[in-house]
C-alpha positions, 0 to 999 in steps of 0.5 A, spaced: 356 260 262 357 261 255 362 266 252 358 272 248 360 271 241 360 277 237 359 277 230 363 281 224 360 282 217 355 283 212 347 282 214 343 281 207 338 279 203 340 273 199 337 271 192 338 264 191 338 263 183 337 255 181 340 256 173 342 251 168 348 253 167 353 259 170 353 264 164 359 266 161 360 273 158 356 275 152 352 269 155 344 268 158 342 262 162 335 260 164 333 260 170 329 255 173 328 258 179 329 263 185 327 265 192 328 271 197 332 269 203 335 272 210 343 271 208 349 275 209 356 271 213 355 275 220 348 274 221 347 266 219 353 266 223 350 269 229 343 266 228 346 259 228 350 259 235 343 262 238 340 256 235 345 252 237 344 255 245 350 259 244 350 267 245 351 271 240 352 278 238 351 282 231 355 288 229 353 289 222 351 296 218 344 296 216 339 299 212 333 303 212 329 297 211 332 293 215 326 293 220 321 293 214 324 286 211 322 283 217 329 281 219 330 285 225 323 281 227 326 274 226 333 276 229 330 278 235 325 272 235 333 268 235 335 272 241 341 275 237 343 281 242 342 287 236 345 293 241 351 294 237 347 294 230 349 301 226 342 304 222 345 308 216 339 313 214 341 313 206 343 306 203 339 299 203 340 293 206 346 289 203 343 284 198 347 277 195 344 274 188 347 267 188 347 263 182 347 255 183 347 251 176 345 243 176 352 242 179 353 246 184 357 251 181 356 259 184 356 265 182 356 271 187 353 279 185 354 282 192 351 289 192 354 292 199 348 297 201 348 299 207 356 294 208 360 300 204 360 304 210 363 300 214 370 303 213 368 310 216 365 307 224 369 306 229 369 299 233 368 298 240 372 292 243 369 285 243 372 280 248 370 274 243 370 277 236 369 272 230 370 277 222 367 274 218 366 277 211 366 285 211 370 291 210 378 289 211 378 298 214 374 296 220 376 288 221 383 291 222 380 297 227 377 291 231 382 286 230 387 290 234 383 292 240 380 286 242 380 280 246 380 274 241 380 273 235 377 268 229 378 270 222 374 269 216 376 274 210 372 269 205 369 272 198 371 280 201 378 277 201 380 281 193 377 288 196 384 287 202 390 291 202 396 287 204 396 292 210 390 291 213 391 283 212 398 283 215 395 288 221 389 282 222 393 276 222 397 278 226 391 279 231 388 272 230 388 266 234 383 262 229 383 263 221 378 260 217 379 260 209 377 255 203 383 252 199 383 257 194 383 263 200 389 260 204 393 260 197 390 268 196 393 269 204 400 267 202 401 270 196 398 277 198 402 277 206 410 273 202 408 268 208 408 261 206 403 256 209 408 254 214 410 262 216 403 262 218 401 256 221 408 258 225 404 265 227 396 263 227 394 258 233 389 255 230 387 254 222 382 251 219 382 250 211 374 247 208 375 243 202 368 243 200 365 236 199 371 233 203 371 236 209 376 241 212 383 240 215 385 243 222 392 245 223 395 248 230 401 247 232 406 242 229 399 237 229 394 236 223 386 233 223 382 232 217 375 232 218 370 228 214 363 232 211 357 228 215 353 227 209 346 227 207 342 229 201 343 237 199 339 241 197 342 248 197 351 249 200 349 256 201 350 258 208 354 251 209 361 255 211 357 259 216 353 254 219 361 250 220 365 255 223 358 257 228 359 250 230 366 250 231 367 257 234 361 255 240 364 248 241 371 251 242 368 256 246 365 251 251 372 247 252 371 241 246 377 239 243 380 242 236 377 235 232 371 234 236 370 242 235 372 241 227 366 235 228 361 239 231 362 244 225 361 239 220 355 237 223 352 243 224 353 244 217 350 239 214 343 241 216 344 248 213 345 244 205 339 241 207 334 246 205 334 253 201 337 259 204 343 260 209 339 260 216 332 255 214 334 249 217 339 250 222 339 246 229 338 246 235 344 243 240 340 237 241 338 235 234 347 237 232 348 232 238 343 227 236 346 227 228 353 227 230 354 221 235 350 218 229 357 220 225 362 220 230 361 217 236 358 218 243 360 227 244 365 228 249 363 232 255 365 239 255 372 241 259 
């Protein structure tokens, strides 16, 4: 039986901008062109493991056209558990404007809408709880009463305070972060990489184009991108730690966890927008002993 996983974070729009180039101050780009796609961390993260089969519950603040968008519909149509969503009557929901040149390189415009009233709610406890990008008032709050803890503070990470960031870390079994984040943490906490490798069970540190590093304990794996045509990174972060998080639920091991992450998102560069082209189990299964050999049974 799997293990609900519940969700922390935003829930957005995404505007996907396809520029020549990243315009710098005083500066305009052409735009070559743009789309509207269902976004924000949470959501994809919560989609992708109900794709996966997992199950997956949201708890994010929406807007008064969350349900008028459309994405209340196509959350329900994923079998997302929706019961612990917060309506807020006066704000919108959150949108990103994501700008990607020729080399995928981005900028990110985040309106928090709905999000920014994140820090006045009260949480309840989760039992399996992964926070993804939100308000570091309402992480902590949540962090310290419930059962597990996965922790991915990703672009949000400048809006922590140092004691809300302290008060997370020390709840968490698994952390999350890109090379420029993992050196933020440390400098923000006085910890040193080993000081909270020694303190985290479990950290998981992506390197974009070059797969993602596992550490726990005193052991290191790397793991390798399954490579395929990209079209757009967007959401490619989400889909992996999906991924990882339903197979470490489901008893695989810490590489093949990291492995299952890597595949799931190479389906999500595959296609425009965070949640268009993510798979189900079979097809992640299919593609990984295509990468990695035949997928150990689950333990």
């Amino acid at each position: 039986m799997d293990r609900i996983i519940s969700v922390v974070g935003h829930t957005a729009l995404d505007y996907i901008v396809d520029v020549e180039n990243i315009a710098g101050k005083n500066e305009s780009s052409p735009v070559i062109d743009y789309e509207e796609y269902p976004g924000g961390g949470a959501a994809n993260i919560a989609v992708a493991i109900a794709k996966l089969g997992g199950k997956s519950q949201l708890i994010s603040p929406v807007g008064t056209d969350f349900s008028s968008s459309g994405y209340e519909k196509l959350l329900k149509d994923e079998c997302v558990d929706l019961s612990r969503l917060y309506i807020i009557k006066d704000r919108k929901i959150s949108k990103a404007f994501i700008f990607t040149d020729r080399e995928d390189n981005q900028t990110t415009y985040f309106y928090w809408g709905a999000s920014s009233k994140f820090k006045e709610l009260e949480p309840e406890p989760a039992d399996f709880v992964h926070l993804a990008t939100a308000d570091s008032v309402y992480n902590a709050k949540i962090a310290q009463i419930s059962g597990f803890v996965s922790f991915d503070p990703g672009q949000d990470l400048v809006t922590y305070s140092k004691e809300n960031l302290e008060t997370i870390l020390a709840h968490t079994d698994i952390l999350f972060a890109n090379r420029h984040e993992i050196r933020r943490v440390s400098e923000m906490t006085g910890k040193s990489f080993s000081e909270l490798r020694a303190m985290i069970d479990v950290i998981v540190v992506t390197y974009d184009s070059k797969g993602s590093r596992i550490y726990k304990g005193n052991e290191e794996w790397e793991i390798p991108v399954v490579f395929v045509k990209a079209v757009d990174p967007t959401g490619a972060g989400d889909a992996y730690r999906a991924g990882f998080l339903l197979a470490y639920t489901r008893g695989y091991s810490i590489t093949t966890c990291g492995k299952i992450g890597s595949t799931v998102a190479s389906f999500a560069v595959q296609s425009r927008g965070g949640q268009t082209s993510l798979p189900t189990w079979e097809e992640m299964k299919s593609r990984y002993e295509a990468n990695f050999g035949k997928l150990e049974a689950e333990s």
